[in-house]
VOGU-3710 file (C-alpha; in Angstrom, 3 decimals, decimal comma):
1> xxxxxxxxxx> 0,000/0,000/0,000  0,947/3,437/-0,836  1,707/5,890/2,303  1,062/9,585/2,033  3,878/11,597/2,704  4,565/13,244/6,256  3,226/16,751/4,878  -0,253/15,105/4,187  -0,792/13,119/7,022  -3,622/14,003/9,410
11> xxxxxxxxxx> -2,292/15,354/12,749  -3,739/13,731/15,591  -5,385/15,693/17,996  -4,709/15,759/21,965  -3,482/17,806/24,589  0,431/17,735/25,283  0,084/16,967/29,184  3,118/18,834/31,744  4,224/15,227/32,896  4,948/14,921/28,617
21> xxxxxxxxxx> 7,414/17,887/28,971  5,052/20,661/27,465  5,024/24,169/28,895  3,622/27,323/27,832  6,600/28,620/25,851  5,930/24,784/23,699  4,343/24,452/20,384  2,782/21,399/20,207  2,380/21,429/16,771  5,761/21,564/16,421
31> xxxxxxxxxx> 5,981/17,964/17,906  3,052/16,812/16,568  4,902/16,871/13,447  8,129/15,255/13,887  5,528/12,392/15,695  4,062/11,587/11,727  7,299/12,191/10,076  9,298/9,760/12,699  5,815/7,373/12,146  5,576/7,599/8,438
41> xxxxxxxxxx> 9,608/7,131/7,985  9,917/3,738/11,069  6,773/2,561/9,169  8,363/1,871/6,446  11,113/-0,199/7,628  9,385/-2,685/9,626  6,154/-4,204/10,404  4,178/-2,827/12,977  0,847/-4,150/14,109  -1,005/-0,504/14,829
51> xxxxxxxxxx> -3,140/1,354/12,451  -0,780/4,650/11,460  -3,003/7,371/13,940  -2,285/4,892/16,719  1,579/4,916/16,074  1,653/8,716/15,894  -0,236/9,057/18,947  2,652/6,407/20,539  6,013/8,149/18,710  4,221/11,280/19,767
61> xxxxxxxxxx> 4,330/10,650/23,413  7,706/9,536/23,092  8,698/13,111/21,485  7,752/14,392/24,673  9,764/12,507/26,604  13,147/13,202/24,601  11,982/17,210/24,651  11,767/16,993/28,435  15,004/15,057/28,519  17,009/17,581/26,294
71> xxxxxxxxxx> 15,329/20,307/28,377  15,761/19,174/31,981  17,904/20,572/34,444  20,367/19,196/35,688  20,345/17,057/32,505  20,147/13,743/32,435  20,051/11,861/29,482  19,150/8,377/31,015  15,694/8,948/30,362  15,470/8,734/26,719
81> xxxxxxxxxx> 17,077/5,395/27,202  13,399/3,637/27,342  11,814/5,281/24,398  14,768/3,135/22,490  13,117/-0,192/24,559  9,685/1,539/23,211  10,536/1,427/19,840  11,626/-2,306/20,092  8,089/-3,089/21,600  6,492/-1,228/19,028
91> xxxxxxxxxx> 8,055/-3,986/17,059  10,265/-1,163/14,922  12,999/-3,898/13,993  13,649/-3,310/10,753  17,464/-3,013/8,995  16,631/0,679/9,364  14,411/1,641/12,103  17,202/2,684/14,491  18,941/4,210/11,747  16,010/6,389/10,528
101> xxxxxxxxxx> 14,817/7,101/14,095  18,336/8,480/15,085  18,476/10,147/12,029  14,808/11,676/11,444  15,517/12,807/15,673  19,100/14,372/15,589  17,832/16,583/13,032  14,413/17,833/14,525  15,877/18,152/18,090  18,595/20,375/16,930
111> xxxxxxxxxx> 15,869/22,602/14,689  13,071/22,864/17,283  12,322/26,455/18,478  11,050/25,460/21,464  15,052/24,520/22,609  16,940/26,790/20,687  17,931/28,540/24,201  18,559/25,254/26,045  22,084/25,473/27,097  24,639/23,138/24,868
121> xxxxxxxxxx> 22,051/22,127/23,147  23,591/19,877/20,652  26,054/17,842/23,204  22,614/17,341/25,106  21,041/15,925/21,753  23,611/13,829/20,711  23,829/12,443/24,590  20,225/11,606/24,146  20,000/10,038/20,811  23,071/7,827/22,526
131> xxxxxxxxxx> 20,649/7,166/25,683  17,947/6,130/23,093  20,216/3,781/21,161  21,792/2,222/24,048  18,054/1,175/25,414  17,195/0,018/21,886  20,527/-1,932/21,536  19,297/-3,309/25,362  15,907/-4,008/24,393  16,676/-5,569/20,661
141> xxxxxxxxxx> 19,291/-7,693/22,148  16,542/-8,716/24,751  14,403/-9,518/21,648  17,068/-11,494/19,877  17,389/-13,425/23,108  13,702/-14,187/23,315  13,864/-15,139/19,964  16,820/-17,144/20,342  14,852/-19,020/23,227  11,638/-19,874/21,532
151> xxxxxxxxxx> 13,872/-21,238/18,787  16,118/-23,404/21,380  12,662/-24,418/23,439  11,580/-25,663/19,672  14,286/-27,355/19,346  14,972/-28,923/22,275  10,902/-30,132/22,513  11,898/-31,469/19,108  14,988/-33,251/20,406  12,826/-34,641/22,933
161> xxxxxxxxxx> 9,926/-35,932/21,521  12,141/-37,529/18,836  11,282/-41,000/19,861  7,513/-40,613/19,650  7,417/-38,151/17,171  10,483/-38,264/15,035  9,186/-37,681/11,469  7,058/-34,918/12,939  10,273/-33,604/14,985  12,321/-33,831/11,620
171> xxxxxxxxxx> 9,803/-31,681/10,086  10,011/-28,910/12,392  13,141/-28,946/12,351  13,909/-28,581/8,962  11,012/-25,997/8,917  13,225/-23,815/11,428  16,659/-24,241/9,381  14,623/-23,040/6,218  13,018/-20,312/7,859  15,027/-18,697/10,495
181> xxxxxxxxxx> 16,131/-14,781/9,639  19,222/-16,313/12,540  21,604/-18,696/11,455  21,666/-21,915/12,516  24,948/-24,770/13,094  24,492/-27,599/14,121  28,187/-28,737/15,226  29,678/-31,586/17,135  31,486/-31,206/20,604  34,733/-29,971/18,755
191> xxxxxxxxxx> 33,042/-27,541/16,682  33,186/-29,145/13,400  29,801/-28,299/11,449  27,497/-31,190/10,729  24,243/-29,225/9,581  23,871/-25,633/8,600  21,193/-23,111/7,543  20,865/-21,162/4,407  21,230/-17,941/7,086  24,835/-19,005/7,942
201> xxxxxxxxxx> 25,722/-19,444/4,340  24,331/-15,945/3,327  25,687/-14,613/6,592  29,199/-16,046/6,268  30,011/-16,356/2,728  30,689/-20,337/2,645  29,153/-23,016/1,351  27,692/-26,068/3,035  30,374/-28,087/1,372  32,959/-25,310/2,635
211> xxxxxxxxxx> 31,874/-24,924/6,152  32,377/-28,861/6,064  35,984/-28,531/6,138  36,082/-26,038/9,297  35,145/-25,867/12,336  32,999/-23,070/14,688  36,137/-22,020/16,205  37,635/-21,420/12,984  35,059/-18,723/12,073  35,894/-16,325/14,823
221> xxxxxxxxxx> 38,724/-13,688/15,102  42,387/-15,392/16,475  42,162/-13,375/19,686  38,858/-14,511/20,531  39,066/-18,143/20,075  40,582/-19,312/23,119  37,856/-17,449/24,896  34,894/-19,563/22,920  36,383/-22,683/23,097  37,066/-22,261/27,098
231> xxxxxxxxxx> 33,405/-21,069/27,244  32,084/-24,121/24,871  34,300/-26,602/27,349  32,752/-25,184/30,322  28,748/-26,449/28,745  30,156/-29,411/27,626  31,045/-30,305/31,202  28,046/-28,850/32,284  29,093/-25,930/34,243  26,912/-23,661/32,339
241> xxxxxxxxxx> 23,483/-24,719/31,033  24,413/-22,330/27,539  26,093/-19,792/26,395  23,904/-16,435/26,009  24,583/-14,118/23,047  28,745/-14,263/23,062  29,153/-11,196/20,924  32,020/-12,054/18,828  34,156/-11,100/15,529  33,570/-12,988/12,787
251> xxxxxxxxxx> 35,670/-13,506/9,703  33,714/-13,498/6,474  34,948/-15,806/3,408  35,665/-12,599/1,835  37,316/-10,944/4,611  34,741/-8,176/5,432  34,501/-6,897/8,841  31,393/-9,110/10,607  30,276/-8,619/14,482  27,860/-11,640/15,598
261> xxxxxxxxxx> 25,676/-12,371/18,741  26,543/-16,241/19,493  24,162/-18,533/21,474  25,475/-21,812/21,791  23,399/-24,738/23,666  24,127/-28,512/24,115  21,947/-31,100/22,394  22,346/-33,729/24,874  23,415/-37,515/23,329  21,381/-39,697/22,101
271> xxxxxxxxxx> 22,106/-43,456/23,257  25,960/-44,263/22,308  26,111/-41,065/20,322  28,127/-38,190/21,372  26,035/-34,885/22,227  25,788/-31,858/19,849  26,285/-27,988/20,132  23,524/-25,759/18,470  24,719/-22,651/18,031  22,326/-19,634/16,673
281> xxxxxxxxxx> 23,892/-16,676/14,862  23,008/-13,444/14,470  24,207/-10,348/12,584  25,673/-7,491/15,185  27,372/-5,538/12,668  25,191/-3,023/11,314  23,404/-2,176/15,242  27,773/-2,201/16,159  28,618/0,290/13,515  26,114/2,569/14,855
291> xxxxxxxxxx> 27,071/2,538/17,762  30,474/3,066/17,209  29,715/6,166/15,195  27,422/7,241/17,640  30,633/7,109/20,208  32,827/8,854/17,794  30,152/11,686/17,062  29,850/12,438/21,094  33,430/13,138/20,992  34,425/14,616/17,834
301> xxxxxxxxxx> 33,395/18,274/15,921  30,912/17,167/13,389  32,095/20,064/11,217  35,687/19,949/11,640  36,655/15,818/12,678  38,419/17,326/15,776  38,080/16,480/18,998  35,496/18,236/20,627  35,243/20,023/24,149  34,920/16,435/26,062
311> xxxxxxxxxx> 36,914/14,716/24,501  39,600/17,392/24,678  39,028/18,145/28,786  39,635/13,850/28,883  42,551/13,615/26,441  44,375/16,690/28,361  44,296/15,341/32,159  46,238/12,239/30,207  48,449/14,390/29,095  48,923/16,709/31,761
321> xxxxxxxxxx> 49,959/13,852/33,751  52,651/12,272/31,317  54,285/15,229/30,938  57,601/16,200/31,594  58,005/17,965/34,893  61,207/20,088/33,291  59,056/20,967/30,023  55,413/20,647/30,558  52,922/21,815/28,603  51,454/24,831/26,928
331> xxxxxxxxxx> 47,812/25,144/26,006  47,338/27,867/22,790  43,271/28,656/23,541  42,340/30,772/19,893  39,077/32,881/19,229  38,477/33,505/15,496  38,010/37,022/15,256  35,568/38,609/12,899  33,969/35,138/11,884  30,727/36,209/12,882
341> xxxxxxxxxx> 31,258/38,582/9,534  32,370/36,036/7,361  29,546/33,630/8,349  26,890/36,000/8,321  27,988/37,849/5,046  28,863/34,180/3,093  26,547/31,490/5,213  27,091/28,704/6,947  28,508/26,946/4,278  31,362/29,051/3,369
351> xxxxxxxxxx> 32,114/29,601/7,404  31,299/25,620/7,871  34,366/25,419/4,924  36,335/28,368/6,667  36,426/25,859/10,164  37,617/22,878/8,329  40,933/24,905/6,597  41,359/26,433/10,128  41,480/22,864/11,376  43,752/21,697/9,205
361> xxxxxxxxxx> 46,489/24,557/9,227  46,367/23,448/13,005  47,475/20,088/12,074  50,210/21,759/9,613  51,091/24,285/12,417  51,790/22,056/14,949  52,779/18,384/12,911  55,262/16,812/14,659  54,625/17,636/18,166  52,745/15,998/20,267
371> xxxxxxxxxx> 49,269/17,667/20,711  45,655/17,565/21,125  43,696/19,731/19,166  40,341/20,179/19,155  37,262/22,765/18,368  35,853/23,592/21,779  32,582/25,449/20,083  31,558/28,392/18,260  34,883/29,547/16,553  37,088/28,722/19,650
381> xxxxxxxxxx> 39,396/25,969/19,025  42,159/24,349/21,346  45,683/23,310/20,952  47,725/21,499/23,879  51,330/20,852/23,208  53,101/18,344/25,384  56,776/20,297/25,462  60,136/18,770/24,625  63,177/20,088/24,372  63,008/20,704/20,622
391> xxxxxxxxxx> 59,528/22,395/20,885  59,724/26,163/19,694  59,453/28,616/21,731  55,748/30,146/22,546  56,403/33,138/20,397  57,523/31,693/17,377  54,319/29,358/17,415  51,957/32,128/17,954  53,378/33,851/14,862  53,392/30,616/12,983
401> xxxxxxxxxx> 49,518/30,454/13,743  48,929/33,698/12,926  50,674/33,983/9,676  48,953/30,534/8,455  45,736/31,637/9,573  46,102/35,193/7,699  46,366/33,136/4,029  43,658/34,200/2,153  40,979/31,037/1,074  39,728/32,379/-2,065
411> xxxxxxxxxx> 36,331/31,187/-2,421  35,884/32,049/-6,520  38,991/33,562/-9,056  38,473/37,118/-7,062  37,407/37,169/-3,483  39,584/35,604/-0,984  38,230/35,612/2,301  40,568/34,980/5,712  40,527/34,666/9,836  43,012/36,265/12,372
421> xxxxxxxxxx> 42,999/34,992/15,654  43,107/36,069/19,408  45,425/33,568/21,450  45,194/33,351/25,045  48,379/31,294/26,535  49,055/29,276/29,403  52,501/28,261/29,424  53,962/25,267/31,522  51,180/25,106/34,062  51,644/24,427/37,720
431> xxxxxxxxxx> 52,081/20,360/38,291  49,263/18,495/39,569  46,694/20,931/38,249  43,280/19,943/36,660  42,636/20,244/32,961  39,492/21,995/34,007  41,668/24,572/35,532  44,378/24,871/32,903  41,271/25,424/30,325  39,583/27,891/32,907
441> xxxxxxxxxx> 42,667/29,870/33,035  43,397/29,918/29,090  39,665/31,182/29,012  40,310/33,871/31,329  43,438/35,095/29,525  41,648/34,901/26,185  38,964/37,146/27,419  41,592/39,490/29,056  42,982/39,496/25,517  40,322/39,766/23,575
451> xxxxxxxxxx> 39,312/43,397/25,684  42,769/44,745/24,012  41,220/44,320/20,173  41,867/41,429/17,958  45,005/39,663/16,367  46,465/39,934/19,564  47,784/37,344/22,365  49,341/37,397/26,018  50,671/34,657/28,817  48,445/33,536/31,555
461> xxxxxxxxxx> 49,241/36,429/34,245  49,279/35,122/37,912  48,093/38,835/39,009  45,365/39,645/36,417  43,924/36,115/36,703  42,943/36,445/40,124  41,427/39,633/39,612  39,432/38,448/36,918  38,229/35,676/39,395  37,684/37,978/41,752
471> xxxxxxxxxx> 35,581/39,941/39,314  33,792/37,398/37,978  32,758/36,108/41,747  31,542/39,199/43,110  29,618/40,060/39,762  27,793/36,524/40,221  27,165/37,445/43,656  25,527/41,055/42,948  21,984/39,921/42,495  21,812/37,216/45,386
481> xxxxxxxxxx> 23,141/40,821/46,980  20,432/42,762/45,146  17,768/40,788/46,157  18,518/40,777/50,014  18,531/44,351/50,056  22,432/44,954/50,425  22,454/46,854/47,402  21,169/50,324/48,121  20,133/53,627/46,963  22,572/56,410/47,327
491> xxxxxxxxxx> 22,758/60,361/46,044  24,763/62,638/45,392  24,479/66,510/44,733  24,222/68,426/41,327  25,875/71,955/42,374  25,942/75,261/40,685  29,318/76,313/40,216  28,501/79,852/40,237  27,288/79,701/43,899  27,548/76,040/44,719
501> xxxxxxxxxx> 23,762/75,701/45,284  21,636/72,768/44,940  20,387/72,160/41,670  19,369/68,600/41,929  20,343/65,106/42,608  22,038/62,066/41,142  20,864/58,346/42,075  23,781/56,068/42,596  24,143/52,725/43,548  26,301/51,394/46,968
511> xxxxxxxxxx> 26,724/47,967/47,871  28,047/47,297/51,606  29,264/43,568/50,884  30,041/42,001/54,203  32,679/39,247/52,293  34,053/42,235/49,661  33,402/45,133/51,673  32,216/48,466/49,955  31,592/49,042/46,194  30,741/52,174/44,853
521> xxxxxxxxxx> 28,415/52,807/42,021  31,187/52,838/39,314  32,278/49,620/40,316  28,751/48,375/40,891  27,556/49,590/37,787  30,193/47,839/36,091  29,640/44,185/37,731  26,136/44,406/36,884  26,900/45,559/33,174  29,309/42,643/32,256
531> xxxxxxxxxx> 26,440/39,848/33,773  23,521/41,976/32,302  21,971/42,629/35,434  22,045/46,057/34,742  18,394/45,665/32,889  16,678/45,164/35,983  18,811/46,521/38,332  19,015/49,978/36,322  14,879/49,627/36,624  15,134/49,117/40,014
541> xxxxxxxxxx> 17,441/52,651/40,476  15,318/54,873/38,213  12,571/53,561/39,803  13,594/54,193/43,998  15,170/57,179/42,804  11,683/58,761/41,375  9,680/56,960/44,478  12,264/59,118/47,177  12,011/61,998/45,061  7,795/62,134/45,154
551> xxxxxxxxxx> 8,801/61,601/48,649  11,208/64,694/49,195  8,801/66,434/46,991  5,986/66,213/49,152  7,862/66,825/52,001  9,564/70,538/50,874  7,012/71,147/48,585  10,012/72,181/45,726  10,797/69,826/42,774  14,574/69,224/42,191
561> xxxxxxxxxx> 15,872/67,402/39,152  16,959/63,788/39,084  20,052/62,664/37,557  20,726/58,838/36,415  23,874/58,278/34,301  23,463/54,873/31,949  25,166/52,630/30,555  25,474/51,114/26,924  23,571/47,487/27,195  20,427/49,837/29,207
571> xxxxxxxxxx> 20,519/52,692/26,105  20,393/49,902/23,532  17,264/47,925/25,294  14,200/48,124/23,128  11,555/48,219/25,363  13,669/51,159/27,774  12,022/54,025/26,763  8,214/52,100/27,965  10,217/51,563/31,154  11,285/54,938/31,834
581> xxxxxxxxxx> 7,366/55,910/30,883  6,253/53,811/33,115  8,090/55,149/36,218  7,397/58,994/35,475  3,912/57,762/34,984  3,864/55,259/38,565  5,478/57,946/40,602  4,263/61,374/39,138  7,647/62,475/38,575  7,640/65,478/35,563
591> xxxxxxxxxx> 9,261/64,142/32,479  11,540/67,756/32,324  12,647/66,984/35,959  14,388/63,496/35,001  17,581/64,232/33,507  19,676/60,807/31,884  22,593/60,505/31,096  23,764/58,730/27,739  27,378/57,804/27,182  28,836/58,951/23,923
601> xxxxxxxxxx> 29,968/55,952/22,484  26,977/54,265/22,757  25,031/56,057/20,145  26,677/54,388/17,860  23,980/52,020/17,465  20,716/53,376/15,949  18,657/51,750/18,587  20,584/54,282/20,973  19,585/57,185/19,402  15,915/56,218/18,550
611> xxxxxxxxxx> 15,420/55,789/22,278  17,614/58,991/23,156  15,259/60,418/20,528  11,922/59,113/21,845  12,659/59,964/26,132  13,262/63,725/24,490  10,126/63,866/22,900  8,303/62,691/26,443  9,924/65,708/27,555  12,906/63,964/29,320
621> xxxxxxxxxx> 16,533/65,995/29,423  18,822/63,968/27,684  23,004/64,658/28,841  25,714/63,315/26,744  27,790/61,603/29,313  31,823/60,797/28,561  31,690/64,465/26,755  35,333/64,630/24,837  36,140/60,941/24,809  34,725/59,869/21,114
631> xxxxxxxxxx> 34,382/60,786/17,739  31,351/62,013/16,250  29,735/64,236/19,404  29,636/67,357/17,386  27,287/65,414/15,499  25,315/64,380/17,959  25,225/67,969/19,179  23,775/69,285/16,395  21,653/66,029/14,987  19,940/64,939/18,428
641> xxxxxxxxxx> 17,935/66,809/21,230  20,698/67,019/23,583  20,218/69,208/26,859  23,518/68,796/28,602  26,974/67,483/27,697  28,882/65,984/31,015  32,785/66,239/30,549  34,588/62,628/30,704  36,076/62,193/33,603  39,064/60,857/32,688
651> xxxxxxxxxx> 39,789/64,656/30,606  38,752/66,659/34,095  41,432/64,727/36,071  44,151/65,194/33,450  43,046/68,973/33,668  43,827/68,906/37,247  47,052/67,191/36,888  48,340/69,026/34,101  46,888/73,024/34,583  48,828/74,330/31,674
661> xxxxxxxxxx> 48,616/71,020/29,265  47,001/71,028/25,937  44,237/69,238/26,908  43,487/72,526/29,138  42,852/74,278/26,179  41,369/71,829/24,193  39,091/71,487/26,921  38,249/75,546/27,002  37,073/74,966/23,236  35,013/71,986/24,289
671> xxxxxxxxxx> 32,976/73,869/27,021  32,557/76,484/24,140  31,391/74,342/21,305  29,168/72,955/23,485  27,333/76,053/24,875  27,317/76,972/21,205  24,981/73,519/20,357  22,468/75,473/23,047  23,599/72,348/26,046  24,390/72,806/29,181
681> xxxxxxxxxx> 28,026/71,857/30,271  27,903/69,515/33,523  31,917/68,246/35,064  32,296/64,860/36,635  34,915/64,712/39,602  35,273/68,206/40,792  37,200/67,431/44,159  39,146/70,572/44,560  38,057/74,210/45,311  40,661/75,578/42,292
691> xxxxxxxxxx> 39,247/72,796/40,296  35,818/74,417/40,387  37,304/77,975/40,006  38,737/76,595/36,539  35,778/75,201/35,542  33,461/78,286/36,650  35,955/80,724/34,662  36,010/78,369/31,724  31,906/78,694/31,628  30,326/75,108/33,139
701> xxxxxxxxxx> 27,370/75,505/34,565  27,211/72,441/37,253  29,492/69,998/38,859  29,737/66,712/41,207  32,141/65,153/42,975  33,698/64,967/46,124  33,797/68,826/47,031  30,725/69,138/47,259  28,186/68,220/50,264  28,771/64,354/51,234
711> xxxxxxxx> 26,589/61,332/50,825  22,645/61,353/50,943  22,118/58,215/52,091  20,586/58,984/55,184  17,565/60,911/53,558  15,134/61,322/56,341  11,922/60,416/54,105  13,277/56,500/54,222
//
């Protein structure tokens, strides 16, 4: 019969149930169809006693259960292992079922919107689809076995009602040798072959008359003979009752690689006869070779053939340990830079291509060392050398890399396309250490490197590690912090430098940390941008800032302005300008009495300045913070609907250090252009009296920093 294709088939409806893995972010549909496809693709491989909406409705429940699986945390891929057992009840059997289920699932599991967040999502997908085969391979050989049985139990009843029943016995018997998908040998207690079925012939390559002149043990691989003739010796003499599915190598009359499941049992004699092995045989190879690729794909880059990230982490404590105390190792840890560019601009195809040559200048690079190299993900790839004293020196293999890696590949006669790289180094690593923490470490270097720009590289540094660590603790720390309220709300005044009078206030953020002690908003500000909790944290500051201001306000009955300096990853959120609305709106703060601040470099991206643009048009002041420090803020000064301009404060210190310097004068032109653009000219870090005189005569209008009145924490309307 003729089966419609997946596209056509009717999609059977039923609620996906929470114990199935579903959730409200799901889209059932989307599993509903990789249920017919797997059905309509298994069906045809095997035969399966359910009518085609009833095996939909059972492959789709099992879709649910690998989703879950991939999707759980902590993962745990054991799960997926029955749907494998499922399939073998499901009778799905076939020469291609398992094949054609791995295949038809690796694919959908990896395309499914519904997990393209999940968190190494294809290492999870590959450890399932290895679950899954694992409990088919369990469940099949079960079903081999209970084959296997039945056969022997036919057997044997023949065997024993031989005397009562022989021609009827006979019959059987022969029925079974003609008929069995398993081969059948008949052998006596040395192994040579007295009877054997077509199944053996077509699995072996000999014929009757051929397998006449050897015996059982001749069949099987060298190494592995001793081992089946020890094991046939031990039934023969009755310390086993039979052997159960011996999974052995073959050798094929024409020499062709052949894995078997062996099941040997002893016919018992028959008067002054001598007793008789029956041994059943069934192909392994095919379910073996998928296993073994499975094994190799869980290890290796798909794209690339190198070892991948777990494979690499396994390989390198090996190594780590072999190596010579006096030489060690060095682990090369390279980011492609600009890839992104290539792979967007080209497609995957051309990067996909760009990976492999990468991979294989590796090999060139470093051929004849000894080395493990491997693609840990993304465009990062790995290379640990076990030293020797003939090993070049670090320097002259990180221009090696980065001259071969420079080559142009030219994908057509004129456009030649080509990768630098960014090469964080750990050289000859402490003895005894992890190769979690030698990998750790690289990471951390190549991120300190990559901060400097690209083509560029640099040595693990003892001193700069551990302030990275440190960095990277306390900024994981900050919102467990955040949420128990040791974060906090601080201000600081706005003067008038003409008078040094009040002219409004600036929300900052203070965190007393009883294990890192104080942090003040710069460095706060800074932990929460490089972990993105800035989003809600900013929120949370513009938003306690404008309730204690409706407070002061209602308490002195005069409105002051509210200052709140952002940063780059808040400017360039889409939905920031409906947050900022939504605070003037919740705490009846005036739009012209909010005043933030928008660093320079930022607007860069359009997304800035069509929310810089937006807030003005509410009627919020917009202030160009980092004033002097990039290119293009004349621009902005004359393009956007900019209020205020506050001076970098990087430029005001040099001022200070340096009264007479160029930058003094540069800086008198700055305060001028900008009070020519019609803004306001606000200084950042004003801690001296003569500082302030300068910046008075100059002509800026306002000032903070630590001149001025202290602190406002303590604001009596908390």
């Amino acid at each position: 019969m003729t089966l419609p294709l997946p596209e056509d088939l009717p999609a059977p409806r039923r609620p996906v149930s929470a114990h199935q893995g579903g959730s409200p972010a799901d889209n059932p549909r989307e599993r509903e169809k990789l249920a017919r496809k797997w059905a309509y693709l298994v069906s045809t491989t095997a035969y399966i006693p359910l009518s085609h909406p009833e095996v939909e409705q059972r492959l789709q429940a099992l879709v649910d259960i690998l989703v879950g699986t991939v999707r759980a945390e902590p993962f745990v891929a054991a799960p997926a292992a029955p749907v494998g057992a499922e399939l073998v009840a499901l009778n799905c059997v076939g020469p291609e079922s398992l094949e054609r289920s791995v295949d038809v699932l690796g694919r959908a599991l990896l395309a499914l919107p519904s997990l393209r967040r999940v968190n190494k999502l294809t290492d999870r997908v590959v450890m399932v689809l290895a679950a899954l085969t694992s409990g088919y391979l369990e469940a099949f050989r079960a079903f081999i076995f209970q084959q296997q049985e039945a056969l022997n139990r036919a057997l044997f009843k023949a065997a024993n009602d031989a005397e009562r029943q022989r021609k009827d016995s006979d019959a059987r018997l022969e029925e079974v040798f003609r008929c069995s998908a398993s081969g059948i040998a008949i052998t006596d207690l040395d192994g040579a072959f007295l009877k054997t079925n077509t199944a053996v012939h077509e699995l072996l390559g000999y014929t009757a008359a051929e397998l006449t002149e050897l015996t059982l043990f001749d069949l099987v691989a060298p190494d592995e003979r001793a081992s089946l003739r020890n094991a046939c010796a031990d039934l023969r003499a009755g310390r086993v009752d039979r052997l159960r599915q011996q999974r052995k190598r073959m050798l094929h009359k024409e020499e062709e690689p052949l894995w078997a499941l062996l099941s040997v049992s002893l016919q018992p004699s028959e008067g002054q006869e001598p007793g008789r092995l029956v041994t059943v045989i069934a192909d392994d190879t095919q379910v073996t070779a998928l296993q073994q690729t499975l094994n190799r794909q869980s290890l290796h880059d798909m794209v690339t053939t190198l070892p991948n990230r777990q494979y690499f982490s396994t390989a390198a404590e090996t190594m780590l340990r072999r190596a010579d105390p006096a030489t060690g190792v060095t682990l090369y840890h390279l980011d492609l830079d600009a890839f992104a560019a290539i792979n967007n601009g080209y497609g995957a195809e051309v990067g996909d291509r760009l990976l492999r040559i990468v991979a294989d200048r590796l090999l060139t690079i470093f051929e004849g060392e000894e080395t493990i190299i491997a693609r840990l993900g993304g465009d990062e790839f790995a290379v640990l050398v076990r030293n020797s004293a003939n090993t070049p020196k670090v320097l002259t293999m990180v221009r090696r890399i980065d001259e071969e890696l420079s080559e142009p590949v030219y994908l057509n006669d004129t456009t030649g396309v080509a990768v630098s790289a960014t090469i964080g180094v750990v050289h000859q690593p402490r003895p005894g250490i992890s190769a979690i923490e030698v990998m750790r470490t690289a990471d951390l270097t190549l991120r300190r490197v990559k901060r400097t720009g690209h083509r560029q590289w640099a040595m693990f540094d003892q001193g700069k590690d551990c302030a990275d660590r440190d960095d990277f603790r306390i900024a994981g720390a900050m919102a467990g912090a955040w949420e128990n309220g040791e974060v906090q709300l601080r201000h600081r005044p706005v003067v008038r430098l003409a008078d040094q009078e009040l002219l409004g206030l600036e929300a900052l953020l203070h965190w007393d940390s009883p294990e890192f002690g104080p942090l003040d908003h710069d460095r706060c500000r800074a932990l929460a941008e490089s972990t993105g909790l800035i989003v809600p944290l900013g929120s949370w500051l513009l938003q306690a800032a404008a309730e204690r201001n409706r407070r002061r306000v209602q308490r002195s009955g005069r409105e002051q302005p509210l200052l709140l300096s952002l940063t780059p990853t808040q400017v360039v959120e889409p939905d920031f300008t409906c947050v900022v609305q939504q605070v003037v709106n919740d705490t009846g703060l005036p739009s012209e009495q909010l005043r933030l601040g928008i660093p320079v470099a930022a607007l860069a991206s359009p997304m800035a300045v069509d929310n810089l643009t937006d807030l003005a048009e509410s009627g919020v002041r917009i202030t160009l913070d980092d004033f002097g420090s990039a290119t293009g803020e004349i621009e902005y000064l004359e393009d956007l609907p900019v209020s205020a301009v506050r001076v970098s404060r990087s430029l005001v210190a040099r001022q200070a250090a340096q009264p007479a310097s160029l930058t003094s004068k540069a800086l008198r032109e700055l305060v001028a252009t900008a009070q020519l653009a019609g803004a306001t000219v606000l200084v950042d870090g004003v801690h001296t009296q003569t500082q302030a005189d300068w910046w008075r005569a100059v002509g800026a209008e306002s000032a903070t920093g630590d001149l001025f009145t202290a602190d406002l924490a303590a604001d009596p309307t908390d």
